[in-house]
MARFIPA-668465 format. One record per residue (C-alpha): residue number from 1; residue in three letters; z, x, y. Coordinates in steps of 0.05 Angstrom, whole numbers, plus 5000, padded with zeros to 4 digits. Layout:
REM MARFIPA-668465
> n,res,up,east,north
> NUM,ALA,Z,X,Y $
...
//
This chain:
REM MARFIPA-668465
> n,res,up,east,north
> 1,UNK,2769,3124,1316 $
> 2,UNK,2811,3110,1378 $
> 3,UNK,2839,3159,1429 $
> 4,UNK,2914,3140,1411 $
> 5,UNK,2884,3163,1335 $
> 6,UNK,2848,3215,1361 $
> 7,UNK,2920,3251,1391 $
> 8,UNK,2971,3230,1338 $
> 9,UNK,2925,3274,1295 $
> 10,UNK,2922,3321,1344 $
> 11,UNK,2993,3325,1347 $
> 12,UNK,3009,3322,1270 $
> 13,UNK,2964,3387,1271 $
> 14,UNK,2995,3418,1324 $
> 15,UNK,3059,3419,1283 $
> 16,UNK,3046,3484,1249 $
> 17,UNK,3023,3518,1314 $
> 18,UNK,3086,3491,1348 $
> 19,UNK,3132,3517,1304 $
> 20,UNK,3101,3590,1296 $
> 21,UNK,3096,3599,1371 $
> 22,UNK,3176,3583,1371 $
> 23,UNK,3178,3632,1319 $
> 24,UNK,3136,3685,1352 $
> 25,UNK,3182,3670,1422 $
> 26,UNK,3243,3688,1380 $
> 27,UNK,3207,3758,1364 $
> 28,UNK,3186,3779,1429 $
> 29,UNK,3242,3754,1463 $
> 30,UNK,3211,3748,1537 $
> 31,UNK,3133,3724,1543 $
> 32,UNK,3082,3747,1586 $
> 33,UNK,3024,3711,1626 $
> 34,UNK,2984,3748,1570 $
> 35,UNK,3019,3737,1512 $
> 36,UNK,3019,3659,1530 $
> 37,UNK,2944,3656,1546 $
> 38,UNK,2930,3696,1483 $
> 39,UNK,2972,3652,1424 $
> 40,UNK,2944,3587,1471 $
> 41,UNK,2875,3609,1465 $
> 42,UNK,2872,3634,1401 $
> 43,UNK,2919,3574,1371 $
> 44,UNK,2880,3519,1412 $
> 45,UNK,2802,3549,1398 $
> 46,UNK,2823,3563,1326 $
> 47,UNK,2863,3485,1321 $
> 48,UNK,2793,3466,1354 $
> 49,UNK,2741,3502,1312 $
> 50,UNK,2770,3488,1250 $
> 51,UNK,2751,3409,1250 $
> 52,UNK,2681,3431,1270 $
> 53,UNK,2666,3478,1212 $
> 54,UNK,2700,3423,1165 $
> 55,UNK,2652,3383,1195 $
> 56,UNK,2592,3417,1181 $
> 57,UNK,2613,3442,1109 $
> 58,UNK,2605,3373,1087 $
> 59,UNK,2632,3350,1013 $
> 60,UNK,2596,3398,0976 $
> 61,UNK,2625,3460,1009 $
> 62,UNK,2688,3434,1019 $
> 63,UNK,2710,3417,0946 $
> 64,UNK,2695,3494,0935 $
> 65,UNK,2744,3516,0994 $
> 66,UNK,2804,3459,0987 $
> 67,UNK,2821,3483,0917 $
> 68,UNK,2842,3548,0956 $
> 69,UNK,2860,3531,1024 $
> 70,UNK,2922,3523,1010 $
> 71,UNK,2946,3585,0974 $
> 72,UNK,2910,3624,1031 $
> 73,UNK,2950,3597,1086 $
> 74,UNK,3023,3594,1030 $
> 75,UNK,2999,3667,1034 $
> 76,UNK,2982,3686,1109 $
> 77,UNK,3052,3655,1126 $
> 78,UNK,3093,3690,1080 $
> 79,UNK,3063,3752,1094 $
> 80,UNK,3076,3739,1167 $
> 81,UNK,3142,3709,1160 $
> 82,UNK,3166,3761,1107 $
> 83,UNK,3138,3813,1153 $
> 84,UNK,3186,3777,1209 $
> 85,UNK,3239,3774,1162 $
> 86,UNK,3244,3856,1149 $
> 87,UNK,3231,3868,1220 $
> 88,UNK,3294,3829,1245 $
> 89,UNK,3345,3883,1202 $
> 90,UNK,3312,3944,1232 $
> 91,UNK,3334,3969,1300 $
> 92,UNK,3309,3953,1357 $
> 93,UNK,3255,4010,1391 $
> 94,UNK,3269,4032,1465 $
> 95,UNK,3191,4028,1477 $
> 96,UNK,3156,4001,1528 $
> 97,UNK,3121,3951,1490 $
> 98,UNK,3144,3926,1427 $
> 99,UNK,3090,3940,1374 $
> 100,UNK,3119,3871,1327 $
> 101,UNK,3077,3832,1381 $
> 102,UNK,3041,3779,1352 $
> 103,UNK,2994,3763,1402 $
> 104,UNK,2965,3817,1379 $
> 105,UNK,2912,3839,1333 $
> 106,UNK,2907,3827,1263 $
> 107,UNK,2971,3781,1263 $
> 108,UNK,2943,3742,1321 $
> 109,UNK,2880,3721,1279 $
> 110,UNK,2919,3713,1210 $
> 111,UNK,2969,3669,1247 $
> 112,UNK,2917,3634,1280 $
> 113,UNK,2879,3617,1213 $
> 114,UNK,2937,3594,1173 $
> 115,UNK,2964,3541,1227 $
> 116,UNK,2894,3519,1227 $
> 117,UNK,2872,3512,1161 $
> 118,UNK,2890,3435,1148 $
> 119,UNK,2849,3422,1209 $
> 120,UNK,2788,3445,1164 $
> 121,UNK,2805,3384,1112 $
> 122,UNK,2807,3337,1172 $
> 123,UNK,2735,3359,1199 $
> 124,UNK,2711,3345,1131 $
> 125,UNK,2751,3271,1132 $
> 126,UNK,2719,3263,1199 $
> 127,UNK,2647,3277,1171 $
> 128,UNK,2651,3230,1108 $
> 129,UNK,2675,3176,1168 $
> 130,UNK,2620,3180,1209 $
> 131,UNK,2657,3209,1274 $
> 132,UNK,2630,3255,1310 $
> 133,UNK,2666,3312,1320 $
> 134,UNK,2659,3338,1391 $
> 135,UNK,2720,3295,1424 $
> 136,UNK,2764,3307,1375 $
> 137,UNK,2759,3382,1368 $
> 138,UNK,2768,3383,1441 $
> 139,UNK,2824,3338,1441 $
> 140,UNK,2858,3371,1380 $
> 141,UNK,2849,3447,1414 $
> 142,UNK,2888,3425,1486 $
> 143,UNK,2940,3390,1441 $
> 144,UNK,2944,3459,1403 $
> 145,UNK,2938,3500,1459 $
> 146,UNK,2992,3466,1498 $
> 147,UNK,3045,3454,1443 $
> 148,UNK,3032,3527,1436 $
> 149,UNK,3047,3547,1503 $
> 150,UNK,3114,3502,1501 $
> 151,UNK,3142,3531,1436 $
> 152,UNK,3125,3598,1454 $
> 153,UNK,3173,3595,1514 $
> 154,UNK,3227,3562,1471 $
> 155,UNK,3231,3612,1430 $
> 156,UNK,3226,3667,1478 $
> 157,UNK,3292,3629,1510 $
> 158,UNK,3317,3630,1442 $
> 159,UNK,3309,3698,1423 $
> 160,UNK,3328,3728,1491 $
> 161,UNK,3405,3705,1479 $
> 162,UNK,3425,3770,1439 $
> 163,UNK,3464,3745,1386 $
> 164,UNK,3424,3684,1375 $
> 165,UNK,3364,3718,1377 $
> 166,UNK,3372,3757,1317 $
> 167,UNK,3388,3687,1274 $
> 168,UNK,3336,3656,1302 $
> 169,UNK,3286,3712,1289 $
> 170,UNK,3316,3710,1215 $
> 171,UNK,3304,3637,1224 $
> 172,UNK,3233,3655,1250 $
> 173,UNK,3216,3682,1195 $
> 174,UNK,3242,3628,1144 $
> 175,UNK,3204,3573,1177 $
> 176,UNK,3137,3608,1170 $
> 177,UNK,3150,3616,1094 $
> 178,UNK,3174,3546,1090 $
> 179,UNK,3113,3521,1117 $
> 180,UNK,3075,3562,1066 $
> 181,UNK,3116,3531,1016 $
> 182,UNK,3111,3456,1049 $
> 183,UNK,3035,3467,1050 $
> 184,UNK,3044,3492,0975 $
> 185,UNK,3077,3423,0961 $
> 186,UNK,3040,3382,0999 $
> 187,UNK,2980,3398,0946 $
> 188,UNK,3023,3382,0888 $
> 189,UNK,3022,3454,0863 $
> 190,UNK,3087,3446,0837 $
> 191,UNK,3143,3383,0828 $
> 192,UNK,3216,3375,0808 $
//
């Protein structure tokens, strides 16, 4: 498998993690040194891991976890994005520190797993194919971590425009369900 291969995978996978940084931008409206390092890091390691374990699983684990994989991350995203969803009709808090952040805790990690779960099926591919996994798992965690770090800021320019900001939170939380739903249909669980 060539570099150029190695990166448009990369960046197919990155896709997810792209578009729920924009989405977590939109919620916390301006974006720490911390909160950018955190969603990177967790995003890229978790974008990065995933291909690894795939790896190792092998077939026979595998066929046990891909006729679930799916419906796990349908259901981490609409719990997040549904979550987003309620959060954008209730007033804002005068707080110091927003407690919807989700660089943090327990929505950090859910968020991280259910970008990161097709990366699993990919390890696998990349095990029945003979590649080794080391460069690409590298490769695919920067490209993660990076389109991360770019759609985070987006979105914290979106969502810092006051008007806007409360559409595109709305709009935050749509996409996360829609890529629950996309994943959904990308399995063939249902057709029209």
């Amino acid at each position: 498998m060539s570099n150029t291969h190695i990166f448009a995978l990369a960046v197919a996978l990155a896709m997810d993690a792209f578009a729920v940084a924009v989405a977590t931008g939109v919620t916390l409206k301006t974006v720490s040194a911390r909160q950018t390092f955190r969603l990177a890091w967790h995003f890229g390691l978790f974008q990065a891991m995933m291909p690894v374990l795939g790896w190792f699983c092998g077939a026979h684990l595998l066929e046990y976890i891909d006729r679930y994989d799916h419906w796990i991350a349908f259901c981490l995203l609409t719990f997040v994005g549904g979550k987003m969803l309620a959060e954008a009709y209730e007033d804002d808090n005068d707080g110091a520190e927003d407690p919807r952040d989700p660089t943090r805790s327990v929505t950090l990690v859910v968020l991280s797993v259910a970008t990161s779960i097709d990366a699993l099926a990919i390890g696998f591919t990349l095990s029945v194919l003979h590649v080794a996994i080391a460069w690409p798992a590298l490769v695919i965690g920067l490209v993660a971590g990076a389109f991360t770090v770019a759609g985070l800021h987006m979105g914290a320019k979106l969502g810092s425009m006051s008007r806007i900001g409360h559409v595109a939170e709305i709009l935050g939380g749509i996409v996360l369900i829609a890529i629950g739903v996309r994943i959904l249909w990308e399995h063939k669980v249902f057709s029209f």
